[in-house]
N, C-alpha and C positions, 0 to 999 in steps of 0.2 A: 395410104389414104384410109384403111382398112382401122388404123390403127385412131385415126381423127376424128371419127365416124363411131358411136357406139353401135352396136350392135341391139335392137329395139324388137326384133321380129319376135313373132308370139313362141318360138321356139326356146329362145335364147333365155325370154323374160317366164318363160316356165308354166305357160296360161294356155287354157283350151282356142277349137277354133273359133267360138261364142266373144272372146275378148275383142270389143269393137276399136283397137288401138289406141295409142299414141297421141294427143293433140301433139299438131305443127309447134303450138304456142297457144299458151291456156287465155294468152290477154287478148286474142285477136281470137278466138274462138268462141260464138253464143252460148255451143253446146258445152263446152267445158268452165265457163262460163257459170252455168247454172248447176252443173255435175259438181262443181267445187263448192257454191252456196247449199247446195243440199245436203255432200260431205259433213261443211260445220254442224251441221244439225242432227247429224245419225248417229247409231247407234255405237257404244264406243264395244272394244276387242281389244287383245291385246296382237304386235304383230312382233314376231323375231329375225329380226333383218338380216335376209338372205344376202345379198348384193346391192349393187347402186352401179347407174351409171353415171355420170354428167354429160350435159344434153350441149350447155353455152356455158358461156361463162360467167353468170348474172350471180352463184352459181344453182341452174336447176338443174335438180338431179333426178332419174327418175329411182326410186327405191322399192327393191323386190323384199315381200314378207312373206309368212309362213304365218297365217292368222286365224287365232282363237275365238270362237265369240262363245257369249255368256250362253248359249242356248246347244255350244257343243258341237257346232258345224265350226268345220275347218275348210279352209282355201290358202291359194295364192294368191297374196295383192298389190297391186300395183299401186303407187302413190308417184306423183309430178308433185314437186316440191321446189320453195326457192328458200336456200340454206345460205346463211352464212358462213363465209372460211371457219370461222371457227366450229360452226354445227359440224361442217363439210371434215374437219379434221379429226371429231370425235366420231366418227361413224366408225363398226366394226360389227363386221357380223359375230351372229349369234346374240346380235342385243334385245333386250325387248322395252316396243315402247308402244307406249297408248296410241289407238288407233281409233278410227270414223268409218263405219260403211253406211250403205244404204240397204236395208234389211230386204226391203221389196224387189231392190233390182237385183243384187248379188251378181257384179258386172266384172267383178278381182280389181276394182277401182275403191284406193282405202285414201286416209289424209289425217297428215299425223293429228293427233289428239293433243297440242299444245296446250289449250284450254280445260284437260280434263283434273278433276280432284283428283289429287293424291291418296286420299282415304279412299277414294269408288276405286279407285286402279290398282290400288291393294285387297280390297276385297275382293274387285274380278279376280285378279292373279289367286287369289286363295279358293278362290269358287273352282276356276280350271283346275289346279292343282289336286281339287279335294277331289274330282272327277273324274281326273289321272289315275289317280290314286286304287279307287273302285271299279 
């Protein structure tokens, strides 16, 4: 059963005890709901994907990062996502891809940045880099 079931606890997913979990289900959820409208809207980061679980089979998955933002604060973040087999089949850690937080709450709740420029995603990656660097 153990094995049917991911594993979601705030242990596993690598987050403090402040991470308010998991939505059941982001479509039947107000709060996730509106945590996911505000996503679209926030501030983009870059995030290097730690692991992933799959939750159903629709397929959502939930996706663990290691996330950069432009201003130099790093976390762990968590994103609920609904991927296609194909997304679902190119996933491998160590990747890095454009990410969403919300700057005000900083909850480890991220959401992929599907929508962001490719120029702005190269300059962030160059901004981190150059910060690394010094």
């Amino acid at each position: 059963m153990d094995q049917l079931r991911p594993d979601l606890s705030r242990e596993s997913l690598g987050v403090g005890p402040d991470f308010p979990g998991i939505a059941p289900n982001p479509l039947m959820s107000s709060d996730a709901r509106k945590r996911n409208a505000e996503l679209r809207t926030g501030a983009l980061a870059l995030g290097v994907l730690v692991d992933w679980r799959e939750v159903n089979s629709n397929p959502r998955v939930i996706l663990m990062f290691d996330v950069e933002t432009a201003d130099g604060i790093s976390f762990r973040g968590i994103a609920d996502e609904g991927l296609t087999i194909t997304e679902l089949t190119r996933l491998a850690p160590g990747q890095t891809l454009p990410v969403r937080y919300r700057p005000a709450v900083m909850d480890h709740y991220v959401a992929l940045a599907r929508d962001a420029d490719p120029a702005y995603v190269q300059q962030l990656s160059d901004e981190i880099a150059r910060r690394k660097r010094t």
